[in-house]
C-alpha positions as CSV (number, residue, x, y, z in Angstrom):
1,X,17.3,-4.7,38.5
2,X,18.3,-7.5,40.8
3,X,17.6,-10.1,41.6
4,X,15.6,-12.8,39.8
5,X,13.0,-11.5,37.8
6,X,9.5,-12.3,37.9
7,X,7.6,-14.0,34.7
8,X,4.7,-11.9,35.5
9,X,6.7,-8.4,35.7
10,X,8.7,-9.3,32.2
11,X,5.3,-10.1,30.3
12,X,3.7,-6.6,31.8
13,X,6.5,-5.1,30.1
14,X,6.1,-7.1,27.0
15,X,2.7,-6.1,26.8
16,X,3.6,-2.4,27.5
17,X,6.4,-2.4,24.7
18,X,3.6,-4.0,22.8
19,X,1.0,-1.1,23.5
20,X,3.1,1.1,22.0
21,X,4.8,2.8,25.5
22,X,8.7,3.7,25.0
23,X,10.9,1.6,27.1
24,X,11.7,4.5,29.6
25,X,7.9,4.7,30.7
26,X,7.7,0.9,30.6
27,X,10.7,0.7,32.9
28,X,9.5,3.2,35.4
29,X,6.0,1.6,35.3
30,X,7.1,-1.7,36.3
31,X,10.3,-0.6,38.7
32,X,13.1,-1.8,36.6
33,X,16.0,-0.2,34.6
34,X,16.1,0.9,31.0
35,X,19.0,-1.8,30.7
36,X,16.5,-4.9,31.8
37,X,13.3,-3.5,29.8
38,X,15.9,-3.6,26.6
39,X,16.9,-6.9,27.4
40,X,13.5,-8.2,27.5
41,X,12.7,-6.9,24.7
42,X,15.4,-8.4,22.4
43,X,14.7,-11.3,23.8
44,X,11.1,-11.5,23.4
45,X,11.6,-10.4,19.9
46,X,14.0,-13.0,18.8
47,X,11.6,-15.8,20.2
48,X,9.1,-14.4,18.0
49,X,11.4,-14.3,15.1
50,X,12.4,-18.2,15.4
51,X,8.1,-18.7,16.2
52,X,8.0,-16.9,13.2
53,X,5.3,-14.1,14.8
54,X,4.9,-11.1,12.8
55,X,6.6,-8.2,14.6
56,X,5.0,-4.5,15.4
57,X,4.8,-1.6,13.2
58,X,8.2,-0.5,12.3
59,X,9.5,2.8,13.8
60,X,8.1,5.9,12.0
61,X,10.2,8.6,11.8
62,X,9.9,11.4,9.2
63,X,12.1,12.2,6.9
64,X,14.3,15.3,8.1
65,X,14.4,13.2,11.1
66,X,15.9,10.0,9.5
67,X,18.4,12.8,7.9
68,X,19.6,14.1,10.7
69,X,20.1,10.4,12.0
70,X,22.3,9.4,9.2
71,X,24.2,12.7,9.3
72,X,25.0,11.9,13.1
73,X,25.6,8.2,12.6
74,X,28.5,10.1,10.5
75,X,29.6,12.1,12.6
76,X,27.9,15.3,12.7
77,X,27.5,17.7,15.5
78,X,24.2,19.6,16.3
79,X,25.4,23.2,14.7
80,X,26.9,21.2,11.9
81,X,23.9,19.3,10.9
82,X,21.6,22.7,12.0
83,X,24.0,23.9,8.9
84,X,23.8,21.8,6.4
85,X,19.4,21.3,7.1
86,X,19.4,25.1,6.9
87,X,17.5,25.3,10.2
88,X,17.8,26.3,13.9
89,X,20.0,24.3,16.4
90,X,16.9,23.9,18.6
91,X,15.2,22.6,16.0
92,X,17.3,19.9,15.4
93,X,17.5,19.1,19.3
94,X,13.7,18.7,19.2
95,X,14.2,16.4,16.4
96,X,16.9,14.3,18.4
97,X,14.6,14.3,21.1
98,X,11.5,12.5,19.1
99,X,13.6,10.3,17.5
100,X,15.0,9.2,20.7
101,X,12.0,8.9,22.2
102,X,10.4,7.2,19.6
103,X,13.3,4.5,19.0
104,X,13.7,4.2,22.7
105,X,17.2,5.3,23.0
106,X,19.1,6.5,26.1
107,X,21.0,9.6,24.0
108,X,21.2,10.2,20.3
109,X,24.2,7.6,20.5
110,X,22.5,5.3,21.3
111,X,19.5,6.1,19.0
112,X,22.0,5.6,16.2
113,X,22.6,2.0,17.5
114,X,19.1,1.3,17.7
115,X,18.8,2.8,14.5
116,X,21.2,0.2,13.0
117,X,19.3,-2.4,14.6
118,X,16.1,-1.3,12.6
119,X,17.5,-1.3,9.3
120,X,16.9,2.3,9.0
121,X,20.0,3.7,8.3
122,X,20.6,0.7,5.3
123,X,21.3,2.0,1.6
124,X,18.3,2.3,-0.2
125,X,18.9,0.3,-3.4
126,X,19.6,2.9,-6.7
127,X,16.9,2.8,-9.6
128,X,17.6,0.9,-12.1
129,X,19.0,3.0,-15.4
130,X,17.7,1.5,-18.2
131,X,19.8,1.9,-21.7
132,X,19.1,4.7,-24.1
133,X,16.5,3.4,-26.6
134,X,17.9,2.7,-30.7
135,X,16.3,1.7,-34.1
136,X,12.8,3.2,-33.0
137,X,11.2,7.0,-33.7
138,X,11.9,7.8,-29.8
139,X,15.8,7.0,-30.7
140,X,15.5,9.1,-33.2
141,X,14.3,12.3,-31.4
142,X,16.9,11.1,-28.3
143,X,19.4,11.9,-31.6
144,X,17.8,15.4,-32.5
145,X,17.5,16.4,-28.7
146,X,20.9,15.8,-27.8
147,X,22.2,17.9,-31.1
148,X,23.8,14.7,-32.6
149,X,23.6,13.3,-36.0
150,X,21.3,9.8,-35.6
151,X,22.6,6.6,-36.1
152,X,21.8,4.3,-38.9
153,X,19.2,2.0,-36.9
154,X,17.6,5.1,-35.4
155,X,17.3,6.8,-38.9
156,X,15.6,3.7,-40.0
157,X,13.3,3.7,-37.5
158,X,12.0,7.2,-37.7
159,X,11.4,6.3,-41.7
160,X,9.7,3.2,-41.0
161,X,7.5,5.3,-38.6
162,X,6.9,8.6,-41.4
163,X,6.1,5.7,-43.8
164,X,3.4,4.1,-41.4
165,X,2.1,6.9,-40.4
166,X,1.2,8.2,-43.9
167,X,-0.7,5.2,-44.2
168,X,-2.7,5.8,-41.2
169,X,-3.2,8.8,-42.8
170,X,-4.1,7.8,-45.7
171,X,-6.4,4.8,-44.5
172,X,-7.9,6.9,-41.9
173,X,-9.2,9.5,-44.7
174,X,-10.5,6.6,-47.0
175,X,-12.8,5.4,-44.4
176,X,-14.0,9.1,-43.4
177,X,-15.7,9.2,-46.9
178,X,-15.7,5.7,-48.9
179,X,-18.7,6.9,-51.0
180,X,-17.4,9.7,-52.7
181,X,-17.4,9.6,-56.3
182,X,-13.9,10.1,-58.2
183,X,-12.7,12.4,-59.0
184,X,-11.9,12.8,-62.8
185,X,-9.6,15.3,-65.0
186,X,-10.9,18.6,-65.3
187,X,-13.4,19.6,-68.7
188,X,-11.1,22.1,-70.7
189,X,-13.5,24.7,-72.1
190,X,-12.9,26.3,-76.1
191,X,-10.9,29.0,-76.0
192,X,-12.8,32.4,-76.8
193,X,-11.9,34.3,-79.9
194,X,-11.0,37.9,-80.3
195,X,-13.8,40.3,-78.8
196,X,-16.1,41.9,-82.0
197,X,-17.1,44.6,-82.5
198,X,-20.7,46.1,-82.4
199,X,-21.9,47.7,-85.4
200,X,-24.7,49.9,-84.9
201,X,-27.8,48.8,-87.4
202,X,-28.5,50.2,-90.6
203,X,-31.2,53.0,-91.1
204,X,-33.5,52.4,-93.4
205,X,-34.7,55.3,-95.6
206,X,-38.6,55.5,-97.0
């Protein structure tokens, strides 16, 4: 666009970008090039950034479309990345297309740049790994699992925890039944003698 530009034309546009519209509609709604609605836009956005304004929603892409981003920011041509997502080389044109419609890019290359711009091709920071656990009954078992004899700690720990838990145990059957009556040693009976025999009774004669 030449000439100057109007204050009046460059806050329509703001508001437009604002809205939600993509930058191509918001250029051919107010008459000016892609280029100049761009501009505006940076610039309008780095004012609020010193003002300290909160921005719009970032740029929501899904995530076989941020893939397919990152595999052409390295490189990557349509049938190559249609190869390695396992899907048709339409599909991934349709994707290109949304993303570069929804980052307001000229062409993919330039979707890439804008993509950079965004933050959304940064490395996502890698969990944290914590250390293997020692001296504790899950040490232990971390020992057994992996077929390898425990350590000393660990082998301490899993006896301090067979030890405790026998007096749960223990504790937890005392209080079940704390009235029952002890229980004392066993009354040993006489030992019976040899069987005897019957004798049938005498007859008695008149």
């Amino acid at each position: 666009m030449t000439g100057p530009v109007e204050p009046s034309l460059r806050a329509q546009a703001v508001a437009l970008l604002d809205a939600g519209h993509q930058p191509a509609s918001v250029a051919a709604q107010v008459g000016a090039s892609r280029t100049t609605v761009y501009r505006w836009w940076a610039s309008v956005r780095a004012q609020r950034a010193r003002a300290g304004k909160p921005e719009p929603p970032p740029i929501a892409l899904s995530d076989r479309q941020l893939r397919i981003l990152r595999l052409r920011a390295k490189g990557l041509s349509g049938p190559e990345i249609a190869a390695k997502e396992e899907i048709a080389t339409g599909t991934v044109a349709h994707h290109e297309r949304v993303i570069i419609t929804r980052l307001g890019a000229a062409n993919i290359t330039n979707a890439v740049h804008r993509a950079w711009e965004e933050g959304l091709l940064r490395k996502r920071p890698r969990p944290q790994v914590l250390p293997p656990r020692h001296g504790d009954r899950a040490g232990y078992l971390r020992h057994v699992k992996a077929g390898e004899e425990a350590c000393f700690a660990c082998r301490v720990g899993n006896s301090r925890y067979e030890v405790e838990r026998r007096a749960a145990r223990k504790a937890a059957s005392a209080a079940v039944a704390p009235d029952r009556p002890p229980v004392g040693p066993t009354p040993q009976l006489a030992p019976a003698g040899p069987p005897q025999a019957r004798t049938a009774p005498k007859e008695t004669r008149p």
